[in-house]
Backbone and ligand atoms as CSV (ligand in chain L), in Angstrom:
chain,resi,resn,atom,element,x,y,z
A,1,UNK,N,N,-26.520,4.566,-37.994
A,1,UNK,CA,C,-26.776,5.979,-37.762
A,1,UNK,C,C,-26.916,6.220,-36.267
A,2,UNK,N,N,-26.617,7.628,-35.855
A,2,UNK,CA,C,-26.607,8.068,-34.402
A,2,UNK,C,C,-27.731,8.118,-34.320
A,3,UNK,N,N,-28.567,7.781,-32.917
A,3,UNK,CA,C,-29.689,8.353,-32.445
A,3,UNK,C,C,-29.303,9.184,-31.294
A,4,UNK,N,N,-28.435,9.251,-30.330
A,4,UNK,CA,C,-28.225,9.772,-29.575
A,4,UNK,C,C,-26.994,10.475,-29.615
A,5,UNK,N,N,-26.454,11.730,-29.624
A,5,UNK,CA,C,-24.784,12.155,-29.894
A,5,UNK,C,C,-24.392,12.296,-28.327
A,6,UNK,N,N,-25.398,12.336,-27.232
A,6,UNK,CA,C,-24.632,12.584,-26.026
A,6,UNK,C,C,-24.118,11.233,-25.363
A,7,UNK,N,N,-24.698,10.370,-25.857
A,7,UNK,CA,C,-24.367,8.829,-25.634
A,7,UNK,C,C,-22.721,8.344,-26.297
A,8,UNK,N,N,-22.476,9.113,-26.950
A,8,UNK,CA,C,-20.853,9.175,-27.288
A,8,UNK,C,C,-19.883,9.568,-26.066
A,9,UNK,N,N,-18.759,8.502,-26.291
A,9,UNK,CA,C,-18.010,9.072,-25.599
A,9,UNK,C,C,-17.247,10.368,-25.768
A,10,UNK,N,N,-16.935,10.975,-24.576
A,10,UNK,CA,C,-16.183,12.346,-25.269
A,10,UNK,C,C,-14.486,12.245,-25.746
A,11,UNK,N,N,-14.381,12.673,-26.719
A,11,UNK,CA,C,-12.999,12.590,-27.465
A,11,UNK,C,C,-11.459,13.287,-26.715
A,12,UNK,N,N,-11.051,12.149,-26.648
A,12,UNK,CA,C,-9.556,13.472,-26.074
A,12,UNK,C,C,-8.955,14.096,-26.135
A,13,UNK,N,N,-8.337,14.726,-25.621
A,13,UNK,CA,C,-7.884,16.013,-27.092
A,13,UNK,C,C,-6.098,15.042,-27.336
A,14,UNK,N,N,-6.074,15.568,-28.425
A,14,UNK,CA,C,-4.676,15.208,-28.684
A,14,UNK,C,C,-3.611,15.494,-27.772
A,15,UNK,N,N,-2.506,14.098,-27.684
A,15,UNK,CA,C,-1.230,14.628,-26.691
A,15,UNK,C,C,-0.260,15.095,-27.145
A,16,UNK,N,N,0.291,15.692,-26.519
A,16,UNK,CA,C,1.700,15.981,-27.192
A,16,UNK,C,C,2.478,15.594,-26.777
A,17,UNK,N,N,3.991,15.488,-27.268
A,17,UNK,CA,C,4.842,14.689,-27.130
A,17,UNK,C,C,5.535,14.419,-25.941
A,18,UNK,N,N,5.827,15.342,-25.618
A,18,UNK,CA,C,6.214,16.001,-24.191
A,18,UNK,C,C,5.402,16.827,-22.950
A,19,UNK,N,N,5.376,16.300,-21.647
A,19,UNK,CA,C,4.621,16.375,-20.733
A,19,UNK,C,C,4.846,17.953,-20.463
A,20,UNK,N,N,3.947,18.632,-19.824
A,20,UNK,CA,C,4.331,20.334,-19.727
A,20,UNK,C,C,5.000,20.585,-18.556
A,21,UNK,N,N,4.685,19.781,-17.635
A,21,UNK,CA,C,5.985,19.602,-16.818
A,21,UNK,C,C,7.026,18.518,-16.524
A,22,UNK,N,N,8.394,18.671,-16.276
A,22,UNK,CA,C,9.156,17.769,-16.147
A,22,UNK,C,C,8.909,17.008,-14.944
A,23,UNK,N,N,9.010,18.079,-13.848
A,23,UNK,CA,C,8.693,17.229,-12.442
A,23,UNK,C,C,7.564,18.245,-11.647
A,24,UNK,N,N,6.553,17.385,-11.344
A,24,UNK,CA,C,5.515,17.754,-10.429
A,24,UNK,C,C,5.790,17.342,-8.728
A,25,UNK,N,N,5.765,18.749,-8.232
A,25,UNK,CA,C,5.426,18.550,-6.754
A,25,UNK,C,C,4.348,18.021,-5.648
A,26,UNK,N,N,4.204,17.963,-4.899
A,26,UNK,CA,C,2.866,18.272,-3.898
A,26,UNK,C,C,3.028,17.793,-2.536
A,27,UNK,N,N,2.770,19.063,-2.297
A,27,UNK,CA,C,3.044,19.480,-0.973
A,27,UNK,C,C,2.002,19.447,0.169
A,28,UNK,N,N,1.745,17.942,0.911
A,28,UNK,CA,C,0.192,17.862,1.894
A,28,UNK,C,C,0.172,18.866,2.559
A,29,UNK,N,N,-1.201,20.401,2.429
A,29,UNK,CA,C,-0.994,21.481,3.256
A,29,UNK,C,C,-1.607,20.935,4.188
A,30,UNK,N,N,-2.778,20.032,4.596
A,30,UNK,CA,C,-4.174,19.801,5.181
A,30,UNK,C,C,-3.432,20.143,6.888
A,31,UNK,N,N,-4.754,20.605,7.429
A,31,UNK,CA,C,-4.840,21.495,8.448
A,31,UNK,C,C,-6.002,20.776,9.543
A,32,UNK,N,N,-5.327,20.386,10.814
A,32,UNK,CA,C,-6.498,19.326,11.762
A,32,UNK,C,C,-6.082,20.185,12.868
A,33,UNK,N,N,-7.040,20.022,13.673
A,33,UNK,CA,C,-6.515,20.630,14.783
A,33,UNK,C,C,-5.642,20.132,15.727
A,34,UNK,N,N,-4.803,20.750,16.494
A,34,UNK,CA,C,-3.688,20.317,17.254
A,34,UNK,C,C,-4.273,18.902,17.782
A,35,UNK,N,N,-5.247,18.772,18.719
A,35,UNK,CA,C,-5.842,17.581,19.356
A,35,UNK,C,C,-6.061,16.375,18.800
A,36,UNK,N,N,-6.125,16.487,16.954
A,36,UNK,CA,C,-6.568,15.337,16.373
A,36,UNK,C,C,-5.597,14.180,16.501
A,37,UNK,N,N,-5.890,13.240,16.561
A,37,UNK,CA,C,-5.120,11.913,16.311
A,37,UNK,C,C,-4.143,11.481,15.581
A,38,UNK,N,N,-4.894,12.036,14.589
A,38,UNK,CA,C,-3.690,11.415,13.269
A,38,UNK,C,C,-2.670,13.067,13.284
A,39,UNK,N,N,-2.920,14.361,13.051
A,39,UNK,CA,C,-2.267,15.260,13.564
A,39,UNK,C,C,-2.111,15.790,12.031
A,40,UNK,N,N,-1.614,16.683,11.719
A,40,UNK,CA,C,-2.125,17.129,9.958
A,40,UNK,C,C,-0.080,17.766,9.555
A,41,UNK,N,N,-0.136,17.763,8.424
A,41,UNK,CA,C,1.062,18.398,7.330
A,41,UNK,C,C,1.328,19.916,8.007
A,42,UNK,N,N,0.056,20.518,7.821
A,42,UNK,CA,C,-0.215,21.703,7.994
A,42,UNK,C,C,0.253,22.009,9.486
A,43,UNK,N,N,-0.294,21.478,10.328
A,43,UNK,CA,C,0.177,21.955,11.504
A,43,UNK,C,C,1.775,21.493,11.703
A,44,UNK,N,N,2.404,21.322,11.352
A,44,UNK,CA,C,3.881,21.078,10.758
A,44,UNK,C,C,5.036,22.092,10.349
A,45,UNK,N,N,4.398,23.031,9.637
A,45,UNK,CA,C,4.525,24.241,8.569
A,45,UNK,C,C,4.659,23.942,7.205
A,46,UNK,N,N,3.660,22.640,6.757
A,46,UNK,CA,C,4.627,22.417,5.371
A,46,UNK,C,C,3.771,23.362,4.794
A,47,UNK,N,N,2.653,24.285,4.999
A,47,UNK,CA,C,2.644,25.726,3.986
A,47,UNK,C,C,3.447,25.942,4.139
A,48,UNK,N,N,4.110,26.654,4.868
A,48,UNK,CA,C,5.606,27.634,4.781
A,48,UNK,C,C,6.542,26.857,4.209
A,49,UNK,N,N,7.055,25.896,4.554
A,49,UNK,CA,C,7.661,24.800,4.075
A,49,UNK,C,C,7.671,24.860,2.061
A,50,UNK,N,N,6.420,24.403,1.655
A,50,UNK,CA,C,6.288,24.539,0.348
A,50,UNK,C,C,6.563,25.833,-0.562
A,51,UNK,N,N,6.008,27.225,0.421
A,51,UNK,CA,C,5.772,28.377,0.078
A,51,UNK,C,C,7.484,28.874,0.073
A,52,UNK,N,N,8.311,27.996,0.594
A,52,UNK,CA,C,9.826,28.457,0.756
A,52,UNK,C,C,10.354,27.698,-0.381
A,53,UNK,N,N,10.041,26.171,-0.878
A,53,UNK,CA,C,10.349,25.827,-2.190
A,53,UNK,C,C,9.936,26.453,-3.590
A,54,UNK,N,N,8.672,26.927,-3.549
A,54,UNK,CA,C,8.316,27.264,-4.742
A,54,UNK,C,C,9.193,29.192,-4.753
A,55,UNK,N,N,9.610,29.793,-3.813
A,55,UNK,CA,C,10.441,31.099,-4.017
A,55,UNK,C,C,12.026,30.614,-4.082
A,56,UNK,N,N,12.364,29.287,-3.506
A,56,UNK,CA,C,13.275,29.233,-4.173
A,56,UNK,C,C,13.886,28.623,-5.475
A,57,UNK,N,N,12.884,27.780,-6.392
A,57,UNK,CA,C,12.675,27.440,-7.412
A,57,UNK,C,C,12.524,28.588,-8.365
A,58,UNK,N,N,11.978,29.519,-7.974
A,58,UNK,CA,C,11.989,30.851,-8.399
A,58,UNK,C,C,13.066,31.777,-8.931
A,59,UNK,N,N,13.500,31.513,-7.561
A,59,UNK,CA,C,14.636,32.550,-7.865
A,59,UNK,C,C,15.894,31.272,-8.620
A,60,UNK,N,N,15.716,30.250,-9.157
A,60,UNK,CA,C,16.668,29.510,-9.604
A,60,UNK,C,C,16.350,29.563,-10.887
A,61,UNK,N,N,15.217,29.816,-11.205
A,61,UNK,CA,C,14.713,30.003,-12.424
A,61,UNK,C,C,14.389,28.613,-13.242
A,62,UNK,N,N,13.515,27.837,-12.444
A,62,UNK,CA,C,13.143,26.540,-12.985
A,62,UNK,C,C,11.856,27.029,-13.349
A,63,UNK,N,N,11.281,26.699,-14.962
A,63,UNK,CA,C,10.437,26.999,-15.213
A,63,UNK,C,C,9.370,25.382,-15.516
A,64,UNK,N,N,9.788,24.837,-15.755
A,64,UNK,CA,C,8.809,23.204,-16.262
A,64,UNK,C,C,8.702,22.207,-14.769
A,65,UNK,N,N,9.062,23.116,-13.584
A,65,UNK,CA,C,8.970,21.797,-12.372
A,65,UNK,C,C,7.818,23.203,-11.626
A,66,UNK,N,N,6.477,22.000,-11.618
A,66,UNK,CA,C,5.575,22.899,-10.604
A,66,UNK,C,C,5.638,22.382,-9.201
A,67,UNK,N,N,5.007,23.265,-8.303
A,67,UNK,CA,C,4.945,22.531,-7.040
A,67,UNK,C,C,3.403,23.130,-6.622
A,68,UNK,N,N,2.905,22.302,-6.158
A,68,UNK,CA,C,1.498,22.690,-5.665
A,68,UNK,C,C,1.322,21.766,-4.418
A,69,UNK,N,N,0.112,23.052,-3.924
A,69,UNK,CA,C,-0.183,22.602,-2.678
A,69,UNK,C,C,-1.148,21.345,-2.682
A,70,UNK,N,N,-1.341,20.409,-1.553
A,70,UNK,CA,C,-2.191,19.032,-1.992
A,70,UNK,C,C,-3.123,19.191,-0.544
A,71,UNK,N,N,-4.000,18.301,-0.394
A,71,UNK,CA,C,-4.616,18.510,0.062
A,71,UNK,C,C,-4.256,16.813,1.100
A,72,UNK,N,N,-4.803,15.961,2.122
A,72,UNK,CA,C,-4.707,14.653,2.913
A,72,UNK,C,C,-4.218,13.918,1.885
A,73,UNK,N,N,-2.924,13.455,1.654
A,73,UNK,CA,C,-2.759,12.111,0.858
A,73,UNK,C,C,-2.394,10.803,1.747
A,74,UNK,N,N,-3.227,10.720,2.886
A,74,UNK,CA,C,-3.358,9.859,4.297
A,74,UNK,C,C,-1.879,8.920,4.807
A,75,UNK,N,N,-1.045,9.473,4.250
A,75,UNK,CA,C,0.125,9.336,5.332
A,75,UNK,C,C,0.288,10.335,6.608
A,76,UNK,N,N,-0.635,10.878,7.193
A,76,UNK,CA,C,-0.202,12.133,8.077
A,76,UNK,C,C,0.651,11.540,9.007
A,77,UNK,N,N,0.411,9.952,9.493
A,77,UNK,CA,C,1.377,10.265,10.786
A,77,UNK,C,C,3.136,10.415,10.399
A,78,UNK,N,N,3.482,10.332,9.400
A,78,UNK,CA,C,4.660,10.504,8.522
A,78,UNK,C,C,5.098,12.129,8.462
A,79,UNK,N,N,3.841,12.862,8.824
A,79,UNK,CA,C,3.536,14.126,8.025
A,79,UNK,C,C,4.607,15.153,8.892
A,80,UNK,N,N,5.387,16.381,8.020
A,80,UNK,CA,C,4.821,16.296,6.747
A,80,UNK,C,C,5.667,15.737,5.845
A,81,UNK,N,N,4.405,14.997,4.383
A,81,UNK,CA,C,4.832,14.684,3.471
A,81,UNK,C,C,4.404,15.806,2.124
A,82,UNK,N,N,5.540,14.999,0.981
A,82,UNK,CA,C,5.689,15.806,-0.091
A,82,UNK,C,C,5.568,14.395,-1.199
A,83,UNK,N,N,4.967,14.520,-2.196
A,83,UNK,CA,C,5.216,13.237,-3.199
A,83,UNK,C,C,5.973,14.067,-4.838
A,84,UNK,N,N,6.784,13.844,-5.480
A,84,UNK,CA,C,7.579,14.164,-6.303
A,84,UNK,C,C,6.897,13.046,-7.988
A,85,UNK,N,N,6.426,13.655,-8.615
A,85,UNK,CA,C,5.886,12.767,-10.022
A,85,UNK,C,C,6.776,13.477,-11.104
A,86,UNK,N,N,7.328,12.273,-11.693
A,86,UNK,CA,C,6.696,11.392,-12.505
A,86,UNK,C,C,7.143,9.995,-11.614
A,87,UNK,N,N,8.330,10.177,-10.764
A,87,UNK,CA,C,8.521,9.223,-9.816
A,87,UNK,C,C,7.916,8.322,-8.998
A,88,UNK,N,N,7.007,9.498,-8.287
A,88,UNK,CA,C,6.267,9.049,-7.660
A,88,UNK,C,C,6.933,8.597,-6.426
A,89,UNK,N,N,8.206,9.571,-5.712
A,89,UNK,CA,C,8.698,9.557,-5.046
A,89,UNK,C,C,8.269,10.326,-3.290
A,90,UNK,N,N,8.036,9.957,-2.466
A,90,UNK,CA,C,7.408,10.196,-1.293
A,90,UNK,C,C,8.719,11.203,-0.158
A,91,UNK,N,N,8.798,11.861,0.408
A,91,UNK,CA,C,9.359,12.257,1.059
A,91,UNK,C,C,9.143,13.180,2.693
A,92,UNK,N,N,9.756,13.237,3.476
A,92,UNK,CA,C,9.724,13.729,5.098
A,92,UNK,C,C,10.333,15.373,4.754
A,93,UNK,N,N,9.846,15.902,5.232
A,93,UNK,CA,C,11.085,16.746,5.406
A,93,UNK,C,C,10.272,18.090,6.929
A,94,UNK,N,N,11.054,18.597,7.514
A,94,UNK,CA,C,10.786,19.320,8.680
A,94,UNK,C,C,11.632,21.087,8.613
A,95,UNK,N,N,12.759,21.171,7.914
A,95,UNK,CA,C,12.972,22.252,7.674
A,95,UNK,C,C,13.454,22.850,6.259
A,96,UNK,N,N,13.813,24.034,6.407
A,96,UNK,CA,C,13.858,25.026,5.109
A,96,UNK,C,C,15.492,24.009,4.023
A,97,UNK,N,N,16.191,23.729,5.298
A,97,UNK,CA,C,16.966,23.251,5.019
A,97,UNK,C,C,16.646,21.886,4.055
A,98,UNK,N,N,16.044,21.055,4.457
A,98,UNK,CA,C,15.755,19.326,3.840
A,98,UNK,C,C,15.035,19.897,2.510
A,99,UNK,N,N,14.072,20.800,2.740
A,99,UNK,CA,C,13.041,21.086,1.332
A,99,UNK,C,C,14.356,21.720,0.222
A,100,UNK,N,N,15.383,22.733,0.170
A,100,UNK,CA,C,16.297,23.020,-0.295
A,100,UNK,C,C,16.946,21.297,-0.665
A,101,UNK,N,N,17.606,21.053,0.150
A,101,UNK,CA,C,18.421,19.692,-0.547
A,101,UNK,C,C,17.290,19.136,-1.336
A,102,UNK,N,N,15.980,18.426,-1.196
A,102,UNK,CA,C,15.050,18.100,-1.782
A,102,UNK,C,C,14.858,18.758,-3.191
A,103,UNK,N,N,14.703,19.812,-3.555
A,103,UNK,CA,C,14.795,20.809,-4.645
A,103,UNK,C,C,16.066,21.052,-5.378
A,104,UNK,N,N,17.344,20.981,-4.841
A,104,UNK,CA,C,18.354,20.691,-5.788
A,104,UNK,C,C,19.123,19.508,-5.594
A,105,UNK,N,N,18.792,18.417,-5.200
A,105,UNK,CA,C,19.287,17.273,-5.268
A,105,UNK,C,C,18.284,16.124,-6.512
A,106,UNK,N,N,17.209,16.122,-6.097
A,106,UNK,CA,C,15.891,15.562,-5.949
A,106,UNK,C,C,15.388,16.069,-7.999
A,107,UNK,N,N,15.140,17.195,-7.529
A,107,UNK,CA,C,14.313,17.667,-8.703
A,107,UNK,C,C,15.062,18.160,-9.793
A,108,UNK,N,N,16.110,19.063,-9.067
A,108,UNK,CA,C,17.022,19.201,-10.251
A,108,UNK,C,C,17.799,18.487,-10.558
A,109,UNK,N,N,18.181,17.808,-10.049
A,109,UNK,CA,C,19.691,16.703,-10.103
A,109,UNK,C,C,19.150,15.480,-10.166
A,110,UNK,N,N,18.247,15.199,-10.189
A,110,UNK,CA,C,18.030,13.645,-10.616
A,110,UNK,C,C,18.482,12.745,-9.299
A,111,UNK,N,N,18.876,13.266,-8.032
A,111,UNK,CA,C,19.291,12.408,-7.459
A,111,UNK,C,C,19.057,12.463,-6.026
A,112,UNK,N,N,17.765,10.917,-5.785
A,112,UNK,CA,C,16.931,10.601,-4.776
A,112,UNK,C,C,17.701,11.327,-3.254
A,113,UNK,N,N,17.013,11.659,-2.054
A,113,UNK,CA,C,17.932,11.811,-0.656
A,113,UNK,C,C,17.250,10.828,0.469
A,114,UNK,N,N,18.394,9.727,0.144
A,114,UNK,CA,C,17.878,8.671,1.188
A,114,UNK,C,C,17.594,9.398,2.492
A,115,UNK,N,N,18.285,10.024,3.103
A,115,UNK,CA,C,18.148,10.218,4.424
A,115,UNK,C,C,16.651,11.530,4.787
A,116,UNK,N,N,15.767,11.450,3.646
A,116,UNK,CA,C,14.421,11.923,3.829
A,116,UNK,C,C,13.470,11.267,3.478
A,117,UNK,N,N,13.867,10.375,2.071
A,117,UNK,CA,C,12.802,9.503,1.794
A,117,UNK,C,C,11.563,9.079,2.770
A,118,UNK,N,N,10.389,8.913,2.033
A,118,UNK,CA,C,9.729,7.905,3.031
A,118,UNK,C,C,9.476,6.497,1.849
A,119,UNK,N,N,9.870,5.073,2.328
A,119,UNK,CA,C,9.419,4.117,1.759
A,119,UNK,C,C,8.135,3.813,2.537
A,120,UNK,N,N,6.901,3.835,1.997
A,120,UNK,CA,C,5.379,3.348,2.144
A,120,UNK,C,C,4.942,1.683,2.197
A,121,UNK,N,N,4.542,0.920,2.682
A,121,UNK,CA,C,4.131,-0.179,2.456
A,121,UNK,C,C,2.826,-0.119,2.662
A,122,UNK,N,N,2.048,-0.219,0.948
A,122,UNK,CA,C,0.611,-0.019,0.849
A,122,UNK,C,C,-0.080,-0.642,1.996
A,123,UNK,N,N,0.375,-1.957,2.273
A,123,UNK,CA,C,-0.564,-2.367,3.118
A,123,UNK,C,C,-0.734,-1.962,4.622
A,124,UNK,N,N,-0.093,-0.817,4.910
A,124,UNK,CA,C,-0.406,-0.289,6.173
A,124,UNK,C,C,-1.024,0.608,6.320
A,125,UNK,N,N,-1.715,1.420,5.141
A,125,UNK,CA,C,-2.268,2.328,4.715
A,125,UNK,C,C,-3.491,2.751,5.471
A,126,UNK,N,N,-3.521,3.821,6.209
A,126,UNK,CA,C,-5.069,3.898,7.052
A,126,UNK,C,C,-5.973,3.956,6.181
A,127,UNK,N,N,-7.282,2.960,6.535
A,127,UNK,CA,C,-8.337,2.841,5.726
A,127,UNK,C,C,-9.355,4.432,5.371
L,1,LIG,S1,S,-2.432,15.537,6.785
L,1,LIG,FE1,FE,-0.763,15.320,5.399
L,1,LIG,S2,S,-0.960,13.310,4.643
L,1,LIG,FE2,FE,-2.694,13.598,5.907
């Protein structure tokens, strides 16, 4: 018998079969000031940057690929970066132009753009 019901773990809710989105975005907005060291996404333009993918995803009428804004995912000196899931694919990009190829190469098309990629090697990772 229970003596305690909060001592239970909490139950999960059921999954369903299919994920609600196909492909997830995220877009590092984070914002340092010009002087900082490591130097930020944000001061970059990847708001604008992102804010130009998600209107043109829009107007393409992709409804199951989100893109959201992220917050330090500590690659800045790379920055800016974008990471692409279920992949888990990392990417550079600097204008309206690269985020476009990125968005219909990439997300819609299934097909990676070497010449933005970023390959990561965990172990260089700032602590
Ligand atoms: S500021 Fe973008 S990864 Fe750190």
């Amino acid at each position: 018998m229970k003596s305690d019901t909060l001592s239970e773990p909490p139950q999960a809710p059921p999954q369903t079969s299919e994920p609600v989105y196909q492909v997830h975005v995220f877009f590092c907005i984070n914002e340092r000031p010009e002087t900082h060291w490591r130097g930020s996404c944000g001061g970059k333009r990847s708001r604008q940057l992102c804010d130009y993918m998600c209107r043109l995803a829009m107007t393409l009428g992709l409804r199951r690929i989100r893109i959201n804004h992220a917050g330090c995912m500590n690659l800045c000196e790379h920055g800016p970066v974008m990471v692409i899931y279920p992949e888990g694919a990392w990417y550079k990009f600097e204008t309206e132009q690269d985020v476009a190829e990125i968005l219909r190469s990439h997300v819609v098309g299934g097909r990676p753009v070497p010449r933005l990629a970023l390959s990561i090697d965990p172990s260089t990772l700032h602590g």
